[in-house]
C-alpha positions in Angstrom: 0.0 0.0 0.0 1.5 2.8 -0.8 2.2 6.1 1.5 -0.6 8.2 0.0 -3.2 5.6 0.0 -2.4 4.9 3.0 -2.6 8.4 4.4 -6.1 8.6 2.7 -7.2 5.3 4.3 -6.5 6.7 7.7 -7.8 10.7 7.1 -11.4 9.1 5.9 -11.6 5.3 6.9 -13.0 3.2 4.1 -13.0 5.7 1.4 -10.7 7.6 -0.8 -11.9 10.6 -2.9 -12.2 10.7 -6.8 -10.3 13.3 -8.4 -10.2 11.9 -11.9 -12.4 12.0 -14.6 -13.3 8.9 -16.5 -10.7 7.9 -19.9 -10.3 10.4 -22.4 -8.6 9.8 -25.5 -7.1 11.0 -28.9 -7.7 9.5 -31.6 -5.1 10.3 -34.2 -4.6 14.1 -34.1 -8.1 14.4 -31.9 -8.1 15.1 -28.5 -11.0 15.8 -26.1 -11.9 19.9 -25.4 -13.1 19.7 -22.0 -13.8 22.9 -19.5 -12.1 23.1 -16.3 -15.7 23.4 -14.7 -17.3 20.6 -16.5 -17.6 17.3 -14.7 -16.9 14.1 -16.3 -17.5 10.7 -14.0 -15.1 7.9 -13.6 -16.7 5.8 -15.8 -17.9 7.8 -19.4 -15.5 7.7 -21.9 -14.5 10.6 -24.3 -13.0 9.9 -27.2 -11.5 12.2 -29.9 -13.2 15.2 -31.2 -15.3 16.6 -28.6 -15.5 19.5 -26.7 -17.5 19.8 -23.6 -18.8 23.3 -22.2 -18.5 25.1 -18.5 -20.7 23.7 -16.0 -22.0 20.8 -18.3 -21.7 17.2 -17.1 -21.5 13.8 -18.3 -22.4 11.0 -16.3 -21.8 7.5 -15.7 -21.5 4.8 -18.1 -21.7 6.9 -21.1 -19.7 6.9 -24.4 -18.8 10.2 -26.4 -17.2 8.8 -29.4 -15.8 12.2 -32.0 -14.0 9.7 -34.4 -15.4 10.6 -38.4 -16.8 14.0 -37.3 -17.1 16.2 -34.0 -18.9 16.4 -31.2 -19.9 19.8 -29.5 -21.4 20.4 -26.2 -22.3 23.9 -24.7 -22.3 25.0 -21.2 -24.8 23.5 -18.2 -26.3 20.6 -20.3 -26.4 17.3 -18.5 -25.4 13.8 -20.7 -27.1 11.4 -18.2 -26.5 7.7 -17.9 -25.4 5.3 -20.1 -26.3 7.7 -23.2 -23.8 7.3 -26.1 -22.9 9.9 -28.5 -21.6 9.4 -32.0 -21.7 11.0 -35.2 -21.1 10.5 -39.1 -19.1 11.9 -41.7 -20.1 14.8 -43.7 -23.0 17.1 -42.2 -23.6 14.8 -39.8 -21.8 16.0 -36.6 -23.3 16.4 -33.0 -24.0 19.7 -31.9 -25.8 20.2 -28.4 -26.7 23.6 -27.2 -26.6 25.5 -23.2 -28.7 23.7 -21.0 -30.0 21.0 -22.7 -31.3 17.7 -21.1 -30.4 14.3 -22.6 -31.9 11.5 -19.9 -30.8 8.1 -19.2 -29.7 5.5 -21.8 -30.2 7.7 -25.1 -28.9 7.4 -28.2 -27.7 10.6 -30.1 -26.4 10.3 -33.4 -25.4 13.0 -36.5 -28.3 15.6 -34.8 -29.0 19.0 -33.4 -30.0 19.7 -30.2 -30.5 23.0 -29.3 -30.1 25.7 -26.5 -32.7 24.6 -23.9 -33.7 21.2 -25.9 -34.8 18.0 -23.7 -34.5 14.5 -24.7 -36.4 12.5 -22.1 -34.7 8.9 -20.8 -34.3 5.6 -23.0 -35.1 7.6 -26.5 -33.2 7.8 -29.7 -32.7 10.8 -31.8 -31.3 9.8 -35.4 -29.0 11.7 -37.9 -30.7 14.8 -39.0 -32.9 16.1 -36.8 -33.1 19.2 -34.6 -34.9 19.8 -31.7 -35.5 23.5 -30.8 -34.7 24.9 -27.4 -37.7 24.4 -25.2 -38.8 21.4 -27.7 -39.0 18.1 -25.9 -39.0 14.2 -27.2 -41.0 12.1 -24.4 -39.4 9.1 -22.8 -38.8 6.1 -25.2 -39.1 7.7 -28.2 -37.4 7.3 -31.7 -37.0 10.8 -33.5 -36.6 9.5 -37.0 -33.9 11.0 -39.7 -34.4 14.7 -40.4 -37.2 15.4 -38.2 -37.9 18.9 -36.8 -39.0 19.8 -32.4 -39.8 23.1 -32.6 -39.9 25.2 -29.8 -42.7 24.3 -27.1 -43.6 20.9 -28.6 -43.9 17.6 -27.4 -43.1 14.5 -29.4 -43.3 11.1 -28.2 -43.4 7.5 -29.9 -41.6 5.5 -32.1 -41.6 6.7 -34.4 -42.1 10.2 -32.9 -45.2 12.1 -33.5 -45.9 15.7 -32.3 -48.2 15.4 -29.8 -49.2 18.7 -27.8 -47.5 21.8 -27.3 -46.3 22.8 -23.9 -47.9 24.8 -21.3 -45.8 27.8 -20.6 -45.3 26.1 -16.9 -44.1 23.0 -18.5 -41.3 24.6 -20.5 -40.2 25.7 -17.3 -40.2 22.9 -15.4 -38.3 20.7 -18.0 -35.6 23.7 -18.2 -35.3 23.4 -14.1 -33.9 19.7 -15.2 -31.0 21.4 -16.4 -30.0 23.5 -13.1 -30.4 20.6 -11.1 -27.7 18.8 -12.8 -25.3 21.6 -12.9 -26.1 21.4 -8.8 -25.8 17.9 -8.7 -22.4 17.9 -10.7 -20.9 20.2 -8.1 -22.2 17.6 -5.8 -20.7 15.0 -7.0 -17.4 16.6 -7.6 -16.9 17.5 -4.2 -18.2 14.3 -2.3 -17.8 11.3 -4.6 -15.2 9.5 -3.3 -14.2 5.2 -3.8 -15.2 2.9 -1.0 -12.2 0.8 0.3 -12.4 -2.5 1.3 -9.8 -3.0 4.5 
């Protein structure tokens, strides 16, 4: 055991703080972009082109993978859980706004999501498509190639069909998403920290 892990053993007994985000990695000439305020856990994986905003985080299990094309992620938006990120060559690159929601176990591929945009948990968004800030795709969903979520709709099925628009009090409540992540990050950051079995 060495000194410092020792020494940590002793300060907190059975636990050792995480101060590490999970693997990045270039690919060729690619590296990963990410701010020093973005939070990254142990376990995603980032690999090549990708930059990642202030404030925004990227949680457990998922997989940003920038290898034919790039991946851009704004400030404050929350990559949740398992959700993988890729793109394809050409115009197919990923570009995700401020403050946008992606919930657990998505699949984004080749799309647009923009400022304020929430993709709800388990749904796929396919190459092509944009949803506008304040548009929202319901749980489960698959948002089919080149399909459009303006601002203040709801789309949900698979395939995705609009559904509603969005009371004004709705639109709010699905930005507050957002700014609970960015609290939760912080959170995590600061208090995350390996159990250790003595």
């Amino acid at each position: 055991m060495s000194s410092q892990y020792a020494s940590a053993v002793e300060a907190d007994a059975g636990s050792l703080p995480v101060t590490e985000a999970g693997p990045l990695f270039r690919l060729g000439s690619a590296s990963p972009s990410i701010d020093s305020d973005a939070w990254i856990a142990p376990t995603a994986t980032v690999i090549g082109d990708v930059t990642i905003g202030a404030g925004s985080g990227v949680w457990f299990g998922c997989i940003l993978r920038g290898d034919v094309n790039s991946i851009r992620i704004g400030a404050r938006s929350n990559i949740q859980d398992g959700t993988i990120i890729h793109v394809d060559p050409g115009e197919m690159s990923v570009t995700i706004g401020d403050d946008v929601t992606i919930g657990h176990a998505c699949v984004i591929h080749g799309c647009k999501l923009e400022t304020g945009a929430f993709v709800g948990m388990s749904s796929t968004v396919l190459n092509g498509c944009v949803i506008e800030g304040g548009g929202v795709l319901g749980a489960g969903s698959l948002l089919t190639s080149g399909k459009l979520i303006k601002t203040g709709e709801l789309w949900m099925g698979a395939p995705a069909r609009f559904v509603r628009m969005l009371s004004g009090d709705e639109v709010a409540e699905f930005a507050g998403t957002a700014r609970h992540y960015v609290r939760n990050a912080g959170r995590f950051r600061g208090e995350l920290a390996d159990v250790v079995r003595i």
